[in-house]
N, C-alpha and C positions, 0 to 999 in steps of 0.2 A: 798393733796400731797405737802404739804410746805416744809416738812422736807427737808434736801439738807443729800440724801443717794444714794445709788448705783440705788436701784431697789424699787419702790412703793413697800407697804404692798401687792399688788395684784398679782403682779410680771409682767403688764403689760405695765408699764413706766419705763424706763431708765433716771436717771438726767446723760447729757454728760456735766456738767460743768457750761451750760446757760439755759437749757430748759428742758423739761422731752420729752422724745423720745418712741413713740410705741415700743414694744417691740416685736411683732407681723406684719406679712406681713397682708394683705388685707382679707384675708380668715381663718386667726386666727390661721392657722397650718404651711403652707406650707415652713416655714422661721421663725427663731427665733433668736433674738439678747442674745450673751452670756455675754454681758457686753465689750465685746473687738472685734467681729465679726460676721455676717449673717452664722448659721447653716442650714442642711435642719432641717424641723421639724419630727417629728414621725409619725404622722396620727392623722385623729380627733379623735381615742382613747387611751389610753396609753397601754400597758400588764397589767398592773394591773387591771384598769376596763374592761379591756375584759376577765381578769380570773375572776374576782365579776361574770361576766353573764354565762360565762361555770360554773360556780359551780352550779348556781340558774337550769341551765340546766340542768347538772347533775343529780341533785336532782329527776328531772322529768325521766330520762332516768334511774334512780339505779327503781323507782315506775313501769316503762314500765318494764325493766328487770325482777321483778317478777311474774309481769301479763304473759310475753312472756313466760317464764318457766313452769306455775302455767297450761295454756294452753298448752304448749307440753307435760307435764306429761299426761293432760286428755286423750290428741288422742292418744297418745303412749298405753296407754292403752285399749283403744277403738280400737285401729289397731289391738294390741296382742292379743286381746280377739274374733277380728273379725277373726283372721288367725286360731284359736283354741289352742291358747298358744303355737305356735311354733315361731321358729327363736331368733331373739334377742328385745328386749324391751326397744328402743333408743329414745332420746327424737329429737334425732338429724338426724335420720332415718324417719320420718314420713314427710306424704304430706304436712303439714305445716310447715314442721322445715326451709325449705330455704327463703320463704317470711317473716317471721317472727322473723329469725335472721336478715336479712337484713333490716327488719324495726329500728332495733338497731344504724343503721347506721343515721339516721333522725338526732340525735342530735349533731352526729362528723361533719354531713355536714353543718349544721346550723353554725355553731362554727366555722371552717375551713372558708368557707364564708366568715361569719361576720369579723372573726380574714384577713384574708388576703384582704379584701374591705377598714380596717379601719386604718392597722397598715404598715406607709408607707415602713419601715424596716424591717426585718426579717418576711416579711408574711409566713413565713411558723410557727412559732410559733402558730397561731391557730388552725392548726393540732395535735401540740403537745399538745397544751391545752385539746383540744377537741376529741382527736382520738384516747383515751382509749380503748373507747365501743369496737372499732373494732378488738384492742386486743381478747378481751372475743371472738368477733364473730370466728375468726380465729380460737382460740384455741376450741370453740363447731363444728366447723364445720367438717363432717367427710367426708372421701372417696377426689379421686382428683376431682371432679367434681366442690363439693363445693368450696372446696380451693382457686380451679380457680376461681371461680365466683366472691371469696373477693376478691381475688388477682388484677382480672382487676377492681372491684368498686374500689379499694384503689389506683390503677393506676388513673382511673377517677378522683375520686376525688381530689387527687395532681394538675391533669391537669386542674382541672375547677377552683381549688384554684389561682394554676397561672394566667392563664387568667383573672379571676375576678381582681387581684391584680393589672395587667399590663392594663387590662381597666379602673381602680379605680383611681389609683394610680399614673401611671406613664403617665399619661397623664399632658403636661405642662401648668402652666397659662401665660396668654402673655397681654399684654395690649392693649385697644382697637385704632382704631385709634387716636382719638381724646386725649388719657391718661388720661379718667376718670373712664374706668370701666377695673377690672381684670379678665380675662376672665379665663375658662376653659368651653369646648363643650359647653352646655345648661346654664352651673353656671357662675353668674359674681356678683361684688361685686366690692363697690366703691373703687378709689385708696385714697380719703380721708379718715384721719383720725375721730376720734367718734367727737375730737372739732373744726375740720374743719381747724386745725393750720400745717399738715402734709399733704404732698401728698407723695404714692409709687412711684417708678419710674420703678418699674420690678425689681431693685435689693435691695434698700434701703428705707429710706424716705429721704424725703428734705421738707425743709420749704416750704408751698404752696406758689405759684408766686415769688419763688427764682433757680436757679439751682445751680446745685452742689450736695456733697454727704454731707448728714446730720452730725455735729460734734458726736463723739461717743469714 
């Protein structure tokens, strides 16, 4: 890091002019230096890598959606052949149709979760990402009965996203007494820097064994 530039190749150092300055609070996210001021950070993952893992998802749930289908054809037909070819020959009408759409739901939860646990802003985007399937389910499912049933999972599941989010996320870090360790619940994480020349102070850094706000 000799160069005398704005921001290290890594983007984790700051030159303010005399020193190179973390660029990062204590726990790598929570706070980010823009060059001119302390931002909140995002979460430890971006939208971008959490759509890379809903897609890899995806993948698996487009695999289950045929399987799910490929089975309600069987019984549907096994039901109308059991009835002696009367009524209607629904795939969406049989004893398995409602457990087995809402197994569909497995990978919008997974996603929703993960997306609202990791993305400090807009948690509701991993619904989006992830809350296709439950399109499909909605539109297979028939009579009010079923409807309802998505309807309240889909309510659930909003509300467990939040929660998760508001547990995850919006819990604050404080510093210990002593101001050497940054705390959050269980997780804490030293207020020194990786070379030992920075300490945090809850808002900034500053030179260890100096006070003040660090030049920037």
């Amino acid at each position: 890091m000799g160069e005398y530039r704005a921001f290290s190749n890594d983007g984790m150092w700051w030159w303010n002019g005399m020193d190179w300055m973390p660029t990062r609070a204590p726990d790598g996210r929570s706070a980010i230096w823009n060059g001119t001021q302390w931002v909140p950070g995002g979460g430890v993952m971006g939208v971008a890598a959490l759509t890379v893992i809903a897609i890899g998802l995806a993948v698996g749930e487009v695999i289950w959606a045929f399987i799910v289908i490929f089975v309600l054809v069987l019984e549907a037909n096994a039901e109308y052949e059991a009835r002696g070819r009367t009524g209607y020959e629904s795939i969406t009408d049989t004893s398995l149709s409602l457990p087995l759409l809402l197994s569909l739901l497995i990978v919008p939860v997974i996603i929703t979760v993960l997306g609202s646990a990791i993305i400090r802003r807009r948690w509701w985007i991993g619904f989006v990402i992830g809350g296709w399937p439950l399109i499909a389910v909605i539109a297979l499912a028939s009579g009010p009965g079923a409807i309802v049933t998505v309807g309240i999972t889909f309510a659930a599941l909003i509300g467990v996203a939040w929660l998760v989010h508001r547990r995850v996320c919006s819990a604050t870090w404080q510093l210990s007494a002593d101001g050497q360790q940054w705390v959050r619940g269980a997780r804490s994480v030293s207020t020194r820097s990786k070379d030992g020349r920075w300490r945090w102070d809850g808002r900034t850094w500053v030179l260890a064994g100096e006070a003040g706000v660090a030049p920037g």
